[in-house]
C-alpha positions in Angstrom: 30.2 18.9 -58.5 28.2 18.8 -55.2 26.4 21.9 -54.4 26.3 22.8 -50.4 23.8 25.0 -49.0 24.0 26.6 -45.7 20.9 27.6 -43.9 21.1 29.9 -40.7 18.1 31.1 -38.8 19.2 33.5 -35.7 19.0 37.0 -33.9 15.4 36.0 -33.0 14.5 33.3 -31.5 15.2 29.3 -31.9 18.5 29.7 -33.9 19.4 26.8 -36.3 21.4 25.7 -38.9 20.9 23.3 -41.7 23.3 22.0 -45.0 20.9 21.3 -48.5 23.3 19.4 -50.8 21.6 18.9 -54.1 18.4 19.1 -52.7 18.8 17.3 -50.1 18.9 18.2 -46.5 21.9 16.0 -44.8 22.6 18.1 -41.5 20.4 19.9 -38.7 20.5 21.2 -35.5 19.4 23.8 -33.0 21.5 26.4 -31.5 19.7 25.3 -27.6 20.8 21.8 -28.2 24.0 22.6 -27.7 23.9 25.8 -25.6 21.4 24.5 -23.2 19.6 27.5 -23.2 16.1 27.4 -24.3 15.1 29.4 -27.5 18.8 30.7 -27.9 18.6 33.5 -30.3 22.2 33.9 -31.1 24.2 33.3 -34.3 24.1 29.3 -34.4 28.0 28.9 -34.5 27.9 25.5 -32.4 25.0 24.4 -34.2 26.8 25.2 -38.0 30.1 23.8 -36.6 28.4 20.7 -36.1 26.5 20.3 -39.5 30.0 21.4 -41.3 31.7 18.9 -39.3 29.1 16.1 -39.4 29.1 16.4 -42.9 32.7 16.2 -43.5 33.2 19.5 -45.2 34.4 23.1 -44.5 33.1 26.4 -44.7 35.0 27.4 -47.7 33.5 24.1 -49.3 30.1 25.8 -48.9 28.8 27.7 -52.3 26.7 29.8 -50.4 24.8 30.5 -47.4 20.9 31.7 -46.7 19.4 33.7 -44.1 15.5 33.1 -43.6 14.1 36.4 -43.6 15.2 40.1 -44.9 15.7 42.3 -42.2 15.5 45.5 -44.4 11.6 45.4 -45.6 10.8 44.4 -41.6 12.7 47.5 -40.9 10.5 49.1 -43.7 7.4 47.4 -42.1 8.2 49.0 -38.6 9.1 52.1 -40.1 5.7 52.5 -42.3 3.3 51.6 -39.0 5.0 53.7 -36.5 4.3 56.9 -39.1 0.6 55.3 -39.7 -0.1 55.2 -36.2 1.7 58.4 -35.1 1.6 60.2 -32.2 0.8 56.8 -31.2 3.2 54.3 -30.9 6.5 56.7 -29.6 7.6 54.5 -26.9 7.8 51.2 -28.6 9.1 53.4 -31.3 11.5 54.9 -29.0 12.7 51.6 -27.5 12.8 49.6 -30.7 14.9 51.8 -32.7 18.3 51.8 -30.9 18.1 47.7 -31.5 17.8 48.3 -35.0 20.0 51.4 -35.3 23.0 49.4 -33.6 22.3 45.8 -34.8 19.9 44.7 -36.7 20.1 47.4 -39.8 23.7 46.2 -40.2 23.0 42.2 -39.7 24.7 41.6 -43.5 28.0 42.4 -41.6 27.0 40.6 -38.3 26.7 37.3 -40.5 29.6 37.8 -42.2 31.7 38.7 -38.8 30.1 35.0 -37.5 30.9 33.5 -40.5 34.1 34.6 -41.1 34.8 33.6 -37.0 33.5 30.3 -37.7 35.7 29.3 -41.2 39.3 31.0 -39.7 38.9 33.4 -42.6 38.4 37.1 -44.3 35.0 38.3 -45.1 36.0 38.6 -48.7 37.2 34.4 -48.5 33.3 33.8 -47.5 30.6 32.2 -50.0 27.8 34.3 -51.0 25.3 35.3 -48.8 21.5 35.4 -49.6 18.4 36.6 -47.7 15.1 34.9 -48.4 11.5 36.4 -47.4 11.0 34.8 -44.0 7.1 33.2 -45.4 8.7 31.7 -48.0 11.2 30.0 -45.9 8.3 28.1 -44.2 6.5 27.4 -47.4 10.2 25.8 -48.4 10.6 23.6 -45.8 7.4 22.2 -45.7 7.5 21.8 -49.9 10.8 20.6 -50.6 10.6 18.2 -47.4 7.4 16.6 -48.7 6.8 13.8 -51.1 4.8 15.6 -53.2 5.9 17.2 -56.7 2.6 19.2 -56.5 1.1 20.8 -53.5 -0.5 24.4 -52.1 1.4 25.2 -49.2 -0.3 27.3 -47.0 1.5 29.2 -43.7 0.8 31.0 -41.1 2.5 32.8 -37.8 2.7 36.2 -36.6 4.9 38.3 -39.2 7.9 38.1 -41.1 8.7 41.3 -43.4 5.1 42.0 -44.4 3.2 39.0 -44.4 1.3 37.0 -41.7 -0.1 34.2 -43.9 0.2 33.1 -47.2 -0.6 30.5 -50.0 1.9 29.3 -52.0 1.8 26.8 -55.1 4.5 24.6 -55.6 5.5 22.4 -58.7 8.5 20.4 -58.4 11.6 23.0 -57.9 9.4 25.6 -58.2 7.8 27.6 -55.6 5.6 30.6 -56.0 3.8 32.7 -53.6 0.4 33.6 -54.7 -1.5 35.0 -51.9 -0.4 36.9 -48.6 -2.4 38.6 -45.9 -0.3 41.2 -44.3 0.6 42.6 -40.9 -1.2 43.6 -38.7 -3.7 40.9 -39.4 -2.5 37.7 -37.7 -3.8 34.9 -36.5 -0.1 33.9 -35.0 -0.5 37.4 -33.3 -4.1 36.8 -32.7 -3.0 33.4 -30.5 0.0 35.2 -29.0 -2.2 38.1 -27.6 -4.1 35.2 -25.7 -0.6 34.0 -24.7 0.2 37.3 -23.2 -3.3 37.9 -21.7 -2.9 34.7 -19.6 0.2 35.4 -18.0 2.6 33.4 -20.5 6.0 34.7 -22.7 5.6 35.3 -26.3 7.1 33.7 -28.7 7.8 30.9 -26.3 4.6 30.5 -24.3 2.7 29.5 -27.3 3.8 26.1 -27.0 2.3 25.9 -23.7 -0.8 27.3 -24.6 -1.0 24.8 -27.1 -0.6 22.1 -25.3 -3.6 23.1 -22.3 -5.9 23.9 -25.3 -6.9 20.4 -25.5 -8.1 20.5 -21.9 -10.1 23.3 -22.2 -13.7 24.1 -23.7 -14.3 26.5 -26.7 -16.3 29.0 -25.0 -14.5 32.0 -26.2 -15.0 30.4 -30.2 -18.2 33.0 -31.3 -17.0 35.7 -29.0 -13.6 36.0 -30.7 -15.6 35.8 -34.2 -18.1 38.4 -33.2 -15.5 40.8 -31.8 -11.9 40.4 -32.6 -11.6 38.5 -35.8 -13.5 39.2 -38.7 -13.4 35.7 -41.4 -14.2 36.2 -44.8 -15.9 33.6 -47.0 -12.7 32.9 -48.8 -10.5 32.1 -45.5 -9.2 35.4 -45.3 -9.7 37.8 -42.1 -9.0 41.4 -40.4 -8.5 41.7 -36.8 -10.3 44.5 -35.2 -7.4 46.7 -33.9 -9.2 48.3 -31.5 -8.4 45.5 -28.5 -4.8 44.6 -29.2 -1.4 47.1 -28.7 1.2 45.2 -30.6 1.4 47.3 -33.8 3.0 50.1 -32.0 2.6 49.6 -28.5 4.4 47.7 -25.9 2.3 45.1 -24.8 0.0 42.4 -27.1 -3.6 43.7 -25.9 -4.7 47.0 -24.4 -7.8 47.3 -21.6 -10.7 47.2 -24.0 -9.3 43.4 -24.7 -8.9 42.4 -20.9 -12.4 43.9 -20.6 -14.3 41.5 -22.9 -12.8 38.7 -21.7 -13.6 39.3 -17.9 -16.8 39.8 -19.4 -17.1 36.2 -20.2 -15.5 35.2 -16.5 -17.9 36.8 -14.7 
């Protein structure tokens, strides 16, 4: 019997769905490519609609589906900062918190709601619903997509529950994590702070950046080394929290990080 897997990636930005059938990924899409709007967030219902229906199969012909992160221990994450930081940190804490109170504590029963929308159905009619750890989701898709049986997969972006980097090892179907660097040492947050500091959205500028950073001369390379970033021998790092404001505040970088870099302008 084939096995379908449904993938869904939302309520964040760039949602997406994909169907694994017995190991195999046979359907893709993203949410924007059918929405027209550019990193649309929301639950992919065109995009699954299509994969179901490109496919040739219904919802209820799906064994189960899989969410790419776990939106509990990011709760937990948020929850553990603010109190590290405290006093500081009240008004992101402040505006943050009626988001998760109203949505995103209860997203188990969003998905269902979309899912049950999308297959004409109950909740209880649904396949089962899984959450994977939003690094190891990366580490998947890059793994299980490659030609290799053997590989260490390494990834990196700004934070999922815990963890901004980690290695993983993978040996044909399995997949272990074996090291992580957690929040709030980044190097995704570390290039997003730049991204915000030169006038650009995150989480969507980045791209942007990217693609000017060619064009552009690495005189800010030992300044960030000396100041912000702090590389061990082994590859691992701290960022020095004293210039940026995205642990608890509302913007990526405070003054002291605008100062050293007008320091280098003028």
């Amino acid at each position: 019997m084939t096995k379908h897997t449904l993938g869904i990636s939302s309520f964040y930005h760039d949602a997406a769905a994909a169907i694994i059938s017995d190991s195999n990924v046979i359907a893709a899409a993203q949410e924007e490519r059918f929405t027209r709007k550019k990193h649309d967030a929301r639950f992919p219902e065109k995009s699954a609609r299509w994969c179901l229906e490109s496919v040739g199969i219904n919802l209820s012909e799906v064994q189960q589906v899989v969410f790419y992160d776990k939106p509990l221990i990011k709760f937990e994450r948020l929850l553990e900062t603010y109190l590290s930081y405290a006093p500081n940190g009240l008004r992101s804490f402040i505006a943050a918190m009626p988001v998760w109170l109203k949505e995103k504590l209860y997203l188990k029963s969003l998905i269902k709601k979309e899912l049950a929308n999308l297959a004409g159905c109950s909740k209880k009619e649904l396949p089962r619903l899984f959450f994977s750890e939003h690094h190891f989701s990366h580490a998947a898709s890059a793994f299980y997509a490659s030609p290799f049986e053997e590989a260490v997969v390494l990834t990196l972006d700004g934070v999922g529950e815990w963890a901004t980097t980690t290695v993983s090892i993978g040996k044909g179907h399995e997949l272990d994590i074996v090291k992580e660097i957690h929040f709030p040492h980044s190097l995704g947050l570390l290039y997003s702070a730049f991204t915000y500091y030169i006038g650009f959205r995150v989480n969507s500028g980045e791209y942007k950046v990217m693609g000017l950073a060619p064009y552009g001369e690495p005189k800010y390379k030992d300044l960030i080394l000396e100041k912000l970033i702090d590389l061990k021998e082994d590859g691992s790092f701290r960022l020095n929290q004293s210039y940026f404001n995205y642990a608890t505040g509302l913007t990526m970088v405070n003054q002291k990080f605008s100062d050293l870099v007008q320091l280098i302008l003028l």
